[in-house]
C-alpha positions as CSV (number, residue, x, y, z in Angstrom):
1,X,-25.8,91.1,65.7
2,X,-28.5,91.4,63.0
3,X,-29.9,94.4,62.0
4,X,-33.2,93.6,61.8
5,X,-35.9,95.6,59.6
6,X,-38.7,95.9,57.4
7,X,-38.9,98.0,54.6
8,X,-40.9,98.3,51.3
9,X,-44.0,96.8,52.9
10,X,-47.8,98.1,52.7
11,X,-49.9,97.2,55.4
12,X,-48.0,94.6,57.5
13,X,-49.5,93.5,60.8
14,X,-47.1,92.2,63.6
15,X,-48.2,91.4,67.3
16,X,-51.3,93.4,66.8
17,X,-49.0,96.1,65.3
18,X,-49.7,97.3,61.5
19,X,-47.4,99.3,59.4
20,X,-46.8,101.0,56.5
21,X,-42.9,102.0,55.2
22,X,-43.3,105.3,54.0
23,X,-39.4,106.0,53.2
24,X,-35.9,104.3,52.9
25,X,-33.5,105.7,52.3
26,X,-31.5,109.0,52.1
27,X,-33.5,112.7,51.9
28,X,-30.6,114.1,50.5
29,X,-27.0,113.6,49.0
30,X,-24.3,112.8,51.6
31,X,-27.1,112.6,54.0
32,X,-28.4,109.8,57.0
33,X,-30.5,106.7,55.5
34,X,-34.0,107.2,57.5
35,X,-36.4,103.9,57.7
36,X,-40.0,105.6,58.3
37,X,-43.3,104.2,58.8
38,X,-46.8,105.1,59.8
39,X,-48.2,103.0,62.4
40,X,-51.6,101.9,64.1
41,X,-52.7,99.6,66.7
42,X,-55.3,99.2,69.7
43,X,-52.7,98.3,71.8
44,X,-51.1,100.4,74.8
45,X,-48.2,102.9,72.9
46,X,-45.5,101.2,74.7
47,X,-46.3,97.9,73.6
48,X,-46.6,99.1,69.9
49,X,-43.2,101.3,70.7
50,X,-41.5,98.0,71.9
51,X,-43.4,95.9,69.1
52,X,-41.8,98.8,66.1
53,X,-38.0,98.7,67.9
54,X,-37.9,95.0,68.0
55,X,-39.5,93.6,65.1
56,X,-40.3,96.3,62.8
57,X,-36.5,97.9,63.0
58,X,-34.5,97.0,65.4
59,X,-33.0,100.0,67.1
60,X,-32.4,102.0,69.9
61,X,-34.0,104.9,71.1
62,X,-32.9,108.8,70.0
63,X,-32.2,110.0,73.8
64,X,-30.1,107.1,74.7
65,X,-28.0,107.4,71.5
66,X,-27.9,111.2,71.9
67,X,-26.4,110.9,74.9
68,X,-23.9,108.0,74.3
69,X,-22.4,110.9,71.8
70,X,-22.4,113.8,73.9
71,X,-21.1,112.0,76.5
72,X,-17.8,110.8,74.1
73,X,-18.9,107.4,72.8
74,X,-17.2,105.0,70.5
75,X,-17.8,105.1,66.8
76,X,-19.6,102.0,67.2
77,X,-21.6,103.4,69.8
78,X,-22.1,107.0,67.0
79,X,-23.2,104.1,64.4
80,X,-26.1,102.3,65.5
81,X,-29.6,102.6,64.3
82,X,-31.4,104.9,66.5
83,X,-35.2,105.3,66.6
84,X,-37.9,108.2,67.1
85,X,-41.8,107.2,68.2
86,X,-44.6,109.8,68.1
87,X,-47.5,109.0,69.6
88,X,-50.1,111.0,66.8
89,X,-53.7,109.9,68.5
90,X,-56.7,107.8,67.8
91,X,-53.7,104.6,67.5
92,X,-51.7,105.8,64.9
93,X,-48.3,106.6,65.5
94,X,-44.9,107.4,63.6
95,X,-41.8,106.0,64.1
96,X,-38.6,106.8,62.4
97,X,-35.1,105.4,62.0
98,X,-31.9,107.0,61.5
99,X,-28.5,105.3,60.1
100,X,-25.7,108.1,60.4
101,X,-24.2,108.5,57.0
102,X,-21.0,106.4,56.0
103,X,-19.1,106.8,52.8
C-alpha cells in the first residue's frame, strides 16, 4: 500500500478541509519524522479527522497503534504512520503524524 501524504503545501483545501504543513521532518537527530499541519474547516471534527487521515496523510490513529505495541505487535505493525487530531476550537484543528525512526 501507498503511503499517502501532503507535505510542503500552504493553504490546501480538500473535501471542505484546508491545511497548512507546518513541519516535515525530524525535531532532532536520530529522532521520529513528524508530518504536522494546522487545520480548519466548518465541517463536523470527525469528518475533518477522517478527511486529514485519509487524504491529507494517511495513517492510523495514536491509541490503536499504542496499543498494537504494548500489546507485542509485529515490527510492521511498530512501523506504520500513526496520527494525533486536536480539536483547538472555533474550526481549527491540529493534526500530527509520527514515522518511528529507521536507520
Amino acid at each position: 500500500m501507498a503511503t499517502i501524504h501532503i507535505d510542503r503545501q500552504k493553504n490546501k483545501t480538500i473535501d471542505g478541509v484546508t491545511f497548512t504543513n507546518t513541519h516535515s521532518g525530524q525535531k532532532k537527530a536520530y529522532g521520529d519524522s513528524f508530518h504536522e499541519y494546522d487545520v480548519q474547516s466548518d465541517l463536523p471534527a470527525e469528518e475533518v479527522e477522517r478527511v486529514c487521515r485519509e487524504k491529507v496523510y494517511k495513517a492510523i490513529p495514536y491509541a490503536e497503534w499504542l496499543l498494537d505495541y504494548r500489546n507485542g505487535g509485529t515490527m510492521e505493525q511498530a512501523f506504520r504512520s500513526h496520527y494525533k487530531f486536536k480539536v483547538l476550537g472555533d474550526g481549527k484543528y491540529f493534526y500530527q503524524v509520527c514515522q518511528l525512526y529507521t536507520d
